[in-house]
C-alpha positions in Angstrom: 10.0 -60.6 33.5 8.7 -60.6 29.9 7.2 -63.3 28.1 7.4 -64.2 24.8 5.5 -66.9 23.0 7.4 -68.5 20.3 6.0 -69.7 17.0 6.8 -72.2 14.3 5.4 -74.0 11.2 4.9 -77.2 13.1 3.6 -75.3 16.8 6.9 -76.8 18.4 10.1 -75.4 19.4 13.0 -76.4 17.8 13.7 -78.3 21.6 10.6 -79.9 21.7 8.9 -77.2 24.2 5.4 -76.8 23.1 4.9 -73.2 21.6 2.8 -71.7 19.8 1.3 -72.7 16.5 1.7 -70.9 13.1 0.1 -73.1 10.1 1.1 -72.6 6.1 -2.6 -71.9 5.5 -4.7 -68.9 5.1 -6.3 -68.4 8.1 -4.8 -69.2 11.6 -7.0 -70.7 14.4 -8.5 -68.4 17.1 -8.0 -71.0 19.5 -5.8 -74.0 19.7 -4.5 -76.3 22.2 -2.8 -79.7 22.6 -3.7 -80.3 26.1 -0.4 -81.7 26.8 0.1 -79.4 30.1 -1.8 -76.6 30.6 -5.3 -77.1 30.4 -6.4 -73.3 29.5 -3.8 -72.8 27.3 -4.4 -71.2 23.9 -1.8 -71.8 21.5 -3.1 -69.5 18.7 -1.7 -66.3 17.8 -3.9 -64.0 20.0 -3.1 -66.1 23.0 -6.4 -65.6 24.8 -6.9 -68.2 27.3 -9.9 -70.5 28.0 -11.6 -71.0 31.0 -13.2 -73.1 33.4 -16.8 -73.7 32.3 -17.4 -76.7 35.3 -15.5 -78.1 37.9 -12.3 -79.0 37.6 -10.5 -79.9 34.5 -7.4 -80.9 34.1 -4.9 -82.8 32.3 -4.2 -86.7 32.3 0.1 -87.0 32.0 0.9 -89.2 29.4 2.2 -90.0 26.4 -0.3 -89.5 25.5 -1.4 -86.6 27.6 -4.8 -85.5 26.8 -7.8 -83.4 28.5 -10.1 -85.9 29.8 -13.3 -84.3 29.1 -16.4 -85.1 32.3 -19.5 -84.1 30.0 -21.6 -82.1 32.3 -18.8 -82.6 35.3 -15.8 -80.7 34.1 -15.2 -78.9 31.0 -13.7 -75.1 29.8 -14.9 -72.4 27.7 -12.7 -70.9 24.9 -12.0 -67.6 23.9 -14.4 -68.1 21.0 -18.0 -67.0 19.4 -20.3 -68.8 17.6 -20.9 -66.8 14.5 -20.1 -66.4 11.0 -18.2 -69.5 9.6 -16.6 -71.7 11.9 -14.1 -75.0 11.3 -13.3 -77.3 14.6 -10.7 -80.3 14.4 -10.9 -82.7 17.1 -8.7 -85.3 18.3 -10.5 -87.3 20.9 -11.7 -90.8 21.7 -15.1 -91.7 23.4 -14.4 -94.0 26.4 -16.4 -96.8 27.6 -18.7 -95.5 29.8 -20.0 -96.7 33.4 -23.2 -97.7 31.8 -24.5 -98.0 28.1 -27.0 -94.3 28.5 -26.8 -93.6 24.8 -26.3 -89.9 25.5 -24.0 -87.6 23.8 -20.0 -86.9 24.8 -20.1 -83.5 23.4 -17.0 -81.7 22.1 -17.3 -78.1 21.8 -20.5 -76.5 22.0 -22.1 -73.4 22.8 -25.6 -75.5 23.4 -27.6 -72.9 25.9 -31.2 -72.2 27.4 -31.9 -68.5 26.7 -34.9 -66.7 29.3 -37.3 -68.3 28.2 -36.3 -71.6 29.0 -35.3 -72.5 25.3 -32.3 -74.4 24.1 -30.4 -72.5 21.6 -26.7 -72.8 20.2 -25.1 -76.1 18.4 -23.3 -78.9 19.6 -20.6 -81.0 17.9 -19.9 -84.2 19.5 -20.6 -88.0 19.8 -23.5 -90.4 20.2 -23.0 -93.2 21.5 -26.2 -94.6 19.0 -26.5 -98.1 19.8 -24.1 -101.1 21.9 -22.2 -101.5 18.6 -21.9 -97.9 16.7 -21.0 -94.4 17.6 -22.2 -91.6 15.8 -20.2 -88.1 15.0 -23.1 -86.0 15.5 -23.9 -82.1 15.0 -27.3 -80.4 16.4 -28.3 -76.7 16.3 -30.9 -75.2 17.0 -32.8 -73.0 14.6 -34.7 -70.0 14.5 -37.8 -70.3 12.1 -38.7 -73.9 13.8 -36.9 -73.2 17.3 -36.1 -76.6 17.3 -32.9 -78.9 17.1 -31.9 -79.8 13.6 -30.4 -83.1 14.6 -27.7 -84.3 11.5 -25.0 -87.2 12.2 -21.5 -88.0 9.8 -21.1 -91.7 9.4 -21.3 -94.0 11.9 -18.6 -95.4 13.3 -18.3 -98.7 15.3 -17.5 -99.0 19.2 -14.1 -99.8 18.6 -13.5 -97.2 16.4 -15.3 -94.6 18.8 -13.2 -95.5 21.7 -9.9 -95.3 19.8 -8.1 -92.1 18.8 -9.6 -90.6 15.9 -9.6 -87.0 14.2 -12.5 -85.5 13.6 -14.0 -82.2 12.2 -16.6 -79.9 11.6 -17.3 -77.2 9.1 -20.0 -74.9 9.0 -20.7 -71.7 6.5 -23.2 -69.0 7.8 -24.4 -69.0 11.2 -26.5 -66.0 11.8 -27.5 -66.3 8.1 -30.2 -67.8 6.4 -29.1 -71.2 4.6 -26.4 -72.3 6.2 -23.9 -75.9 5.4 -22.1 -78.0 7.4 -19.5 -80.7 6.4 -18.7 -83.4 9.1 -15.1 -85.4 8.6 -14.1 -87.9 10.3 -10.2 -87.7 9.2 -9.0 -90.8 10.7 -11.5 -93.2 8.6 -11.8 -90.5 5.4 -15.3 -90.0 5.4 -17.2 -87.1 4.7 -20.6 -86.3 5.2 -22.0 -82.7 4.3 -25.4 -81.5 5.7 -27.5 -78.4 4.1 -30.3 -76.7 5.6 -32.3 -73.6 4.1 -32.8 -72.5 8.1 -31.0 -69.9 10.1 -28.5 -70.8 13.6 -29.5 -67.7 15.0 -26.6 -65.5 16.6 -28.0 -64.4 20.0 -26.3 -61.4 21.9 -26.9 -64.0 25.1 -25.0 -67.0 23.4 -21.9 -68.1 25.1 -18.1 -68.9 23.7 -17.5 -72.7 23.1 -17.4 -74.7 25.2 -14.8 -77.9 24.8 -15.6 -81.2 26.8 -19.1 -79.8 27.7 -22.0 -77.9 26.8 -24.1 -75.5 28.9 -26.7 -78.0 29.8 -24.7 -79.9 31.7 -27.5 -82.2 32.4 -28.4 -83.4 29.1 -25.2 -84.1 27.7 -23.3 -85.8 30.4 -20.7 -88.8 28.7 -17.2 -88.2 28.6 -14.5 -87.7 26.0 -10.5 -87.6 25.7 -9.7 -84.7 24.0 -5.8 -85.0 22.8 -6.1 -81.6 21.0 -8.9 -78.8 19.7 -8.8 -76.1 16.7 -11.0 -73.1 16.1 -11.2 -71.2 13.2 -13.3 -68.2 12.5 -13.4 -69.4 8.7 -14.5 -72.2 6.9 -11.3 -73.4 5.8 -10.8 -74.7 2.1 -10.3 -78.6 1.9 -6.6 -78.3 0.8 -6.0 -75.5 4.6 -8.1 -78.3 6.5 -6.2 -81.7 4.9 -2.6 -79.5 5.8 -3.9 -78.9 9.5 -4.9 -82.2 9.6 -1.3 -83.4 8.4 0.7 -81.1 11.0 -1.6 -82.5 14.2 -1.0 -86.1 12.9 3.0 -85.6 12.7 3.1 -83.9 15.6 0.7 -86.1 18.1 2.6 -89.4 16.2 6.2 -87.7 16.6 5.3 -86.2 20.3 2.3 -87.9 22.4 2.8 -91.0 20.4 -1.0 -91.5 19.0 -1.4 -92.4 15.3 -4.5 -90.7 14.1 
């Protein structure tokens, strides 16, 4: 039997099947899923699938269906390096947790220790910063200090973290020196962009990103619902980032029925 994986404008058949996902911009994700089903699906155009990183992840059936993310419990790893420039758009929501820990949900990461004990990588995610505010939160490590460069995007309140939102991340020249990061949270429209004159470091050791966890699974243990993730090898232009930004509202309103 032959397979073939069909593609349209909006990433949806023309019955409603999920397919794959072909945007009107200028670079196409090297990863994308709606976990609506399949948890290690990869609806991009290469079609390389994810896998596990730790325990057992899965899907939660809705509407809305989304991948609910267990921190250091249960996450996967997608078929994408850290390196060069890089753009991530998140939908996902930070639960209440068992406990106020004020720890970090991540959301994809490649955070690491290398052999000699030392945490290397970066980590997008949220902070759950105080019993009233949530913070969208990026830290990498880098390689003239070999220590965390810890940056944040606007804080949000608890409400607002524990609703649907859609958030991303861009960042310009990992493995280079001087590198720039923008943090959006789409859902609020506000913008926060982060510079630093230091180098992420692109290490032969370094795993692909993780989604839903990082590879300390001890440090950064709270969980997230993930409704969808995008990866791009590119630091896509505002106008490529607002129109994927448009196509996963329409379709999560029109399909899993979340307004984000």
């Amino acid at each position: 039997m032959s397979l073939v994986q069909t593609h349209t404008i909006v990433g949806q058949t023309a019955s409603g099947v999920l397919g794959g996902i072909l945007l009107p911009i200028s670079a196409q994700p090297a990863y994308y899923n709606r976990y609506a089903s399949d948890v290690l699906a990869n609806m991009a155009e290469s079609g390389r699938r994810a896998s596990v990183a730790v325990g057992q992840p899965g899907i939660t059936a809705g509407p809305p269906a989304y991948f609910a993310a267990q921190g250091g419990a249960a996450g996967i790893t997608s078929p994408v390096s850290a390196d060069g420039d890089l753009t991530v758009l998140v939908a996902a929501r930070y639960p209440s947790q068992m406990t106020a820990n004020y720890k970090i949900a991540p959301l994809v990461s490649n955070y690491f220790t290398d052999a000699d004990g030392k945490w290397q990588g970066f980590l997008f995610g949220l902070n759950f910063y105080s019993d009233t505010q949530i913070l969208p939160i990026l830290w990498a490590v880098e390689s003239e200090t070999g220590s965390t460069n810890q940056q944040a995007g606007d804080l949000i309140t608890t409400a607002q973290g524990q609703a649907w939102g859609l958030y991303s991340i861009r960042i310009s020249s990992i493995g280079s020196k001087g590198w720039t990061a923008t943090i959006k949270n789409h859902t609020l429209g506000t913008t926060k962009t982060i510079t630093s004159s230091n180098t992420i470091p692109v290490l032969s050791a370094a795993p692909n990103l993780a989604v839903g966890t990082s590879y300390l699974p001890e440090n950064f243990t709270d969980r997230s619902d993930i409704l969808s993730v995008g990866i791009w090898h590119a630091a896509l232009s505002d106008t490529d980032l607002d129109t994927a930004v448009d196509f996963e509202r329409r379709w999560q309103a029109g399909i899993n029925g979340v307004t984000l």
